[in-house]
C-alpha positions as CSV (number, residue, x, y, z in Angstrom):
1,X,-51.7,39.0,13.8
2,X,-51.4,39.6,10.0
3,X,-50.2,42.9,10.9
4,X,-47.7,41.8,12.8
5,X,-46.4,39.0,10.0
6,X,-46.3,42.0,8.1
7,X,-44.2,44.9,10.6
8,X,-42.1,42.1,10.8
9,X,-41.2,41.4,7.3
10,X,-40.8,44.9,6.5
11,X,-38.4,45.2,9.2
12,X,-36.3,42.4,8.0
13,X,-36.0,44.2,4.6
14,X,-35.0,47.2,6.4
15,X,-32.7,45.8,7.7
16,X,-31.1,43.9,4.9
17,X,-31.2,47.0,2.9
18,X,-27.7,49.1,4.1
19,X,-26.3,52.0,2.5
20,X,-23.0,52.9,2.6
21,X,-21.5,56.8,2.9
22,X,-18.2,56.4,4.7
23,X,-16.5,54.3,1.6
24,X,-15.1,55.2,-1.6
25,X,-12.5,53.5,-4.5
26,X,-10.2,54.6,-7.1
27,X,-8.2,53.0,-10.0
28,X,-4.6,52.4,-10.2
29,X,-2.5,51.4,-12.7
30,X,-0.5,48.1,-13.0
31,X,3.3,48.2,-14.8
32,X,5.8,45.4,-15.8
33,X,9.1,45.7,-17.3
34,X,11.0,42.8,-19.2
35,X,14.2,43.5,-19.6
36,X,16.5,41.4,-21.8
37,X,18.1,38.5,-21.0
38,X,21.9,38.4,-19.9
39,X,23.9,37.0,-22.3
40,X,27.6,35.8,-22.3
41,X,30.0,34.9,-25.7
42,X,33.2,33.7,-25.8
43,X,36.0,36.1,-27.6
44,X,39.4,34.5,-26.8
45,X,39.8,30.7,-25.2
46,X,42.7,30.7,-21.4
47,X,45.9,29.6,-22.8
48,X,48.6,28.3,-20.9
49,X,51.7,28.3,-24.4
50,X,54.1,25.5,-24.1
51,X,56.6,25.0,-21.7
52,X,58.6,21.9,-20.6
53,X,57.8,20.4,-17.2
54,X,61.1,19.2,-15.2
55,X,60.0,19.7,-11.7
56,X,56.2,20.0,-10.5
57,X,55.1,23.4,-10.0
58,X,52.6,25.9,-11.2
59,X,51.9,28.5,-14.2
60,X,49.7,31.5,-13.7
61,X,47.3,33.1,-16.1
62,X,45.8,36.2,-15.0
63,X,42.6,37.7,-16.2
64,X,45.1,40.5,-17.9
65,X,47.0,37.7,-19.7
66,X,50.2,38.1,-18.0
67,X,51.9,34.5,-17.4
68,X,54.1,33.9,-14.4
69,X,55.6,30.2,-13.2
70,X,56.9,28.3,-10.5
71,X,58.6,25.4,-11.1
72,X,58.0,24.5,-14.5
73,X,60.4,26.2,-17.5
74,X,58.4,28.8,-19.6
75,X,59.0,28.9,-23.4
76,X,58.6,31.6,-25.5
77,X,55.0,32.9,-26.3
78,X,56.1,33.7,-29.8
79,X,55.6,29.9,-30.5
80,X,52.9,29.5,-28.8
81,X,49.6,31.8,-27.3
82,X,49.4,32.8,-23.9
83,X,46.4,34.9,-22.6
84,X,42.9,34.6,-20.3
85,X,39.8,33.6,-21.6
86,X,37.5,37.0,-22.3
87,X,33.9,37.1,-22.5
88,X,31.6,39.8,-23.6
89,X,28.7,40.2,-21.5
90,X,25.4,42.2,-23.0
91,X,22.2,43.4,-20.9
92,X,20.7,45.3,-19.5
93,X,22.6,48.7,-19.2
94,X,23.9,49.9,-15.2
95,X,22.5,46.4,-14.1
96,X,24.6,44.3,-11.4
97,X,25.5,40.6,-12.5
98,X,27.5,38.0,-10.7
99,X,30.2,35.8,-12.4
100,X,30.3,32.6,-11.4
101,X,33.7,30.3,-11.7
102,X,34.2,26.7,-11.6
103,X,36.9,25.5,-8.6
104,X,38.5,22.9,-10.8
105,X,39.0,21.7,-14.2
106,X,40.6,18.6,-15.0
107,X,42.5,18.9,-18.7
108,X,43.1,15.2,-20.6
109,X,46.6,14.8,-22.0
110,X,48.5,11.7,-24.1
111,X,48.6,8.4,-22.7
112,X,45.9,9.1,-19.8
113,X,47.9,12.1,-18.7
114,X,46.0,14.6,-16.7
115,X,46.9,18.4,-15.5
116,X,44.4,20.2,-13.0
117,X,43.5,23.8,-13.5
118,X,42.4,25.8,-10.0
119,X,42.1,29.4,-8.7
120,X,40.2,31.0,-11.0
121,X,40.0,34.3,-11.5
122,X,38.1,37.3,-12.7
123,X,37.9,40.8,-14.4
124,X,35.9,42.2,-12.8
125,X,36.3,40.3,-9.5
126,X,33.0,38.1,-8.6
127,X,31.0,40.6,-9.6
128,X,30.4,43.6,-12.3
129,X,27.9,46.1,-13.6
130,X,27.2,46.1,-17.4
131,X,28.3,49.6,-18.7
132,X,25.7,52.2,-20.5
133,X,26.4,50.7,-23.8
134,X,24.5,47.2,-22.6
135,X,28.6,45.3,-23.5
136,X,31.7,44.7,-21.1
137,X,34.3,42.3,-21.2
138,X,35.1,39.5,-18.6
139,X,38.4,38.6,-18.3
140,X,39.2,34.8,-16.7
141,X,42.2,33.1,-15.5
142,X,43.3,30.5,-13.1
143,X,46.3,28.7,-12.0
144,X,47.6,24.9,-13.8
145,X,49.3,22.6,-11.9
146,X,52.1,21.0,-13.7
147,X,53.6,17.3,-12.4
148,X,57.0,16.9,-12.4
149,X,58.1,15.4,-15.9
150,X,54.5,15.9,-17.2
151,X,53.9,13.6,-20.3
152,X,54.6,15.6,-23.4
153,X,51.6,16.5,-25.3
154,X,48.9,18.7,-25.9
155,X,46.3,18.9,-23.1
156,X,42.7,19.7,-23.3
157,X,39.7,20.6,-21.3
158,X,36.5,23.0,-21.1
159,X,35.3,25.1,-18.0
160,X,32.2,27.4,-17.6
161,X,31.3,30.5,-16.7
162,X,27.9,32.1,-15.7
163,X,26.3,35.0,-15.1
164,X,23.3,35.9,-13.9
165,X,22.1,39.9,-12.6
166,X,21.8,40.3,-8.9
């Protein structure tokens, strides 16, 4: 019987005991690349100039500064800057990046007075690619709605942009 007790405990060892010829491993390596953040700074502010407001209608910035009205009578620019907003925008160079635009601003005037600013624009259109340098420009416009006899004053207000790489 001991013999036995003993056949069968080397036979459980023999069993637990496996060697394995049909695997094998390797190494590989493990990368990460940070590239820098996306950044976006101001150069030149959207300006509308002066004008005087007799009947409602609109005026027109485009994101290559040219002005254009409807409605409203346009006064020299001489007296008064007209142009988009630009941006610079510095990353990462022959990355894609989208450009984000509000759909309205609201822009505070005298007395309670308020103007709404809509449409806005960009150049490059939605979307761009920074150039091998790692700097572009962006380029924003967007269309103000004048009322008719619109209080005299100077109006204010901010928008954003954003832009993040695709």
């Amino acid at each position: 019987m001991r013999s036995k007790k003993w056949i069968l405990f080397v036979g459980f060892i023999a069993v637990g005991v496996r060697t394995s010829y049909g695997q094998t491993s390797t190494m590989a390596d493990i990368t990460a690349s940070v590239m820098p953040a996306i950044k976006l700074c101001k150069i030149a502010d959207l300006q509308f100039g002066t004008f005087v407001s007799g009947t409602p209608g609109t005026i027109t910035i485009d994101p290559t500064g040219s002005r254009t009205a409807s409605g409203p009578i346009l006064i020299s620019s001489a007296n008064s800057p007209v142009g988009a907003a630009t941006f610079t925008v510095d990353g990462s160079s022959h990355f894609d990046f989208t450009i984000m635009l509000p759909s309205s601003v609201t822009l505070n005037g005298p007395s309670g007075s308020k103007m709404t600013l809509t449409k806005f624009v960009s150049s490059p259109s939605g979307h761009g690619t920074i150039p091998s340098k790692g700097s572009g420009t962006i380029s924003v416009g967007a269309t103000l709605t004048v009322g008719g006899n619109q209080t005299p004053g100077a109006y204010y207000g901010t928008f954003s942009v954003t832009v993040h790489y695709e």
